[in-house]
matplotlib code that plots the C-alpha trace (Angstrom):
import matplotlib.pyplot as plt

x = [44.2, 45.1, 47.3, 49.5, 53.1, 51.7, 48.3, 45.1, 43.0, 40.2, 39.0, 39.7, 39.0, 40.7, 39.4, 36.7, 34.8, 31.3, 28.8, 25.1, 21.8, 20.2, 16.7, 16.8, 19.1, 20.4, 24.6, 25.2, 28.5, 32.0, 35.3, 38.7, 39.8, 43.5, 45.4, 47.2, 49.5, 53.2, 53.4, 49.9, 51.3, 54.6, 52.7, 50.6, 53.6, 55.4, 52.2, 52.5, 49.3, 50.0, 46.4, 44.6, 42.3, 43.1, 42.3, 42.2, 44.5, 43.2, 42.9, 40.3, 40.5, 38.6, 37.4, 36.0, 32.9, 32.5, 29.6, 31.0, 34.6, 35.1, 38.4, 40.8, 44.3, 44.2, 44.7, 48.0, 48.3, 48.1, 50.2, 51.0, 48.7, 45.2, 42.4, 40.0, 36.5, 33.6, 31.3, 28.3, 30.2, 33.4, 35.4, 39.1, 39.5, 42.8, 45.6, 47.9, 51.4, 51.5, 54.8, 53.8, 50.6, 46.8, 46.8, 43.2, 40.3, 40.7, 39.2, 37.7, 36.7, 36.5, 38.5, 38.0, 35.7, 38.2, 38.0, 41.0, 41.3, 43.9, 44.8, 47.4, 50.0, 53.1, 52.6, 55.2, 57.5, 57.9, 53.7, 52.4, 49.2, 49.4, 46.8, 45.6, 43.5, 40.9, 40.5, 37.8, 35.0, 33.5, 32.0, 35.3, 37.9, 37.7, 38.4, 37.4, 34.5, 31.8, 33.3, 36.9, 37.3, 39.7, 38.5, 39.2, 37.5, 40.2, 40.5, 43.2, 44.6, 47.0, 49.5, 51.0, 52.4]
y = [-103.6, -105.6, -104.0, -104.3, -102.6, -100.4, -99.2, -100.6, -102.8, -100.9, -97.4, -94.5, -92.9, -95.0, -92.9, -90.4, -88.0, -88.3, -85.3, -86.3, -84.3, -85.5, -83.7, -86.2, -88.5, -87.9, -87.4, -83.9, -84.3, -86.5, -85.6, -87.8, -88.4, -85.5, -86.0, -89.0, -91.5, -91.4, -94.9, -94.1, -91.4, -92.7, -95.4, -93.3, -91.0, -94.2, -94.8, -91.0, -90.2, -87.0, -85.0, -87.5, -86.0, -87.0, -90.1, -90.3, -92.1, -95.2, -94.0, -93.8, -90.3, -88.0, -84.8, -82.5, -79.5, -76.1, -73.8, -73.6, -75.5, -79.7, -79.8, -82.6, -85.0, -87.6, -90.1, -92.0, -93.3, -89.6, -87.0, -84.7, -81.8, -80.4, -80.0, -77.6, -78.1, -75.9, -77.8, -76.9, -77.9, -79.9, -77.6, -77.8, -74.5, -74.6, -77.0, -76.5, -78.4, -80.4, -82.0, -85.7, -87.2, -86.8, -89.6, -89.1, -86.9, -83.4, -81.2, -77.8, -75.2, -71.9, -69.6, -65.6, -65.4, -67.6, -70.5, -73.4, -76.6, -79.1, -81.9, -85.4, -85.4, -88.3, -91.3, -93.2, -92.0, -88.7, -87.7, -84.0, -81.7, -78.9, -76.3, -73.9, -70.9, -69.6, -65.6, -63.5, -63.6, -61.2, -58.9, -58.3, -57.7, -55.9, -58.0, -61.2, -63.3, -65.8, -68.7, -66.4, -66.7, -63.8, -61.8, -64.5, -67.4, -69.0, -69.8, -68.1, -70.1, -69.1, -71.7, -72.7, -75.5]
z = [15.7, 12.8, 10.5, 7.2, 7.5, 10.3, 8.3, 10.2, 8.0, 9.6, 8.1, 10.5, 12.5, 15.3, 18.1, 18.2, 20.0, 19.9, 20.9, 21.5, 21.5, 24.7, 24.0, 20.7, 21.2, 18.3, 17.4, 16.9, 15.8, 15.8, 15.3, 15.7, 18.7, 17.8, 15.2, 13.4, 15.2, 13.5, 12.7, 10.6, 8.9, 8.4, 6.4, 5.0, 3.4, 2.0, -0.2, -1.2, 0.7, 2.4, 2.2, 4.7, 7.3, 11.0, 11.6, 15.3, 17.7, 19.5, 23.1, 25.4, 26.3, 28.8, 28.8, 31.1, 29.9, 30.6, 29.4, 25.6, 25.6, 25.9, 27.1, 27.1, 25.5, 23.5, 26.0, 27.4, 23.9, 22.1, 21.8, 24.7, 23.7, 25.4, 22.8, 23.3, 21.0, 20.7, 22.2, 20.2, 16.8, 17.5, 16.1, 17.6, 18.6, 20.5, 21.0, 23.9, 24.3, 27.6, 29.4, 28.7, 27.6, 30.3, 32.5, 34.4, 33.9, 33.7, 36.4, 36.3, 39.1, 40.0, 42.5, 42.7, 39.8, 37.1, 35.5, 36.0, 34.3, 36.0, 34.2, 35.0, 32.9, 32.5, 35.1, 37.1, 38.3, 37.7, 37.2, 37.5, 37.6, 34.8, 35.9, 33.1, 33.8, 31.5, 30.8, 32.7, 31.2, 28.9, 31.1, 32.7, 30.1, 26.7, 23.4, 25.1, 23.6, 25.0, 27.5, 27.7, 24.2, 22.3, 19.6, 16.9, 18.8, 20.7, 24.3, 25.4, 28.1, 30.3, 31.6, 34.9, 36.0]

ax = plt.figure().add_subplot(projection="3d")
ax.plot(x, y, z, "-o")
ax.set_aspect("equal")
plt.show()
């Protein structure tokens, strides 16, 4: 991307996620692709603008849905962190610290009635699956919302590597 002392001559965002109505076709909503690369903000801070909204990093990222969440990183380019987005708004709703950057598509499945989401991390040599498990639904535990959600609207994943 062309750029002048590391700012993109382009206007941001530089990656984003894009959410589509399929009974209209129509966008329903975009949002960055995470946060803002450091070289970006670096930039950004020498020209004494600090209150910029994310602006996306320039990855092609990929995600994976369940029945409320779109769960996935930034990409290999992005910051090691899992973002999980309401999927009906965009909202980022959680973001969960990962050993190295997603390298492949995340996957989800079930097994004894919960919810896992295993996701490539880091690459050669030393690659690695971080597997994250979603709370019991609703039904099954108290103080939990819709889609394993806790009482303030965040999935409250539980980690295991």
């Amino acid at each position: 991307m062309p750029n002048v002392e590391d700012l993109p001559l382009l206007k941001p965002p530089y990656g984003r996620i894009t959410a589509y109505d399929m009974n209209k076709g129509d966008i329903a909503w975009q949002v960055p692709n995470g946060g803002t690369p450091p070289n970006v903000k670096a930039a950004l801070d020498k020209l004494g603008l600090t209150n910029v909204p994310p602006t996306g990093f320039p990855a092609q990222a990929s995600f994976v849905v369940t029945r409320t969440l779109l769960l996935g990183g930034e990409g290999a380019a992005g910051r090691p962190i899992l973002h999980a987005y309401d999927k009906k708004t965009g909202e980022n709703i959680a973001e969960i610290a990962m050993p190295a950057s997603q390298t492949a598509v995340p996957m989800s499945y079930m097994y004894q009635g919960r919810q896992f989401v295993v996701v490539s991390v880091g690459g050669r040599p030393a690659g690695q699956l971080v597997a994250l498990s979603l709370p019991v639904p609703a039904a099954a535990t108290t103080g939990r919302g819709r889609g394993g959600a806790t009482a303030d609207g965040a999935p409250a994943a539980e980690g295991a590597r």
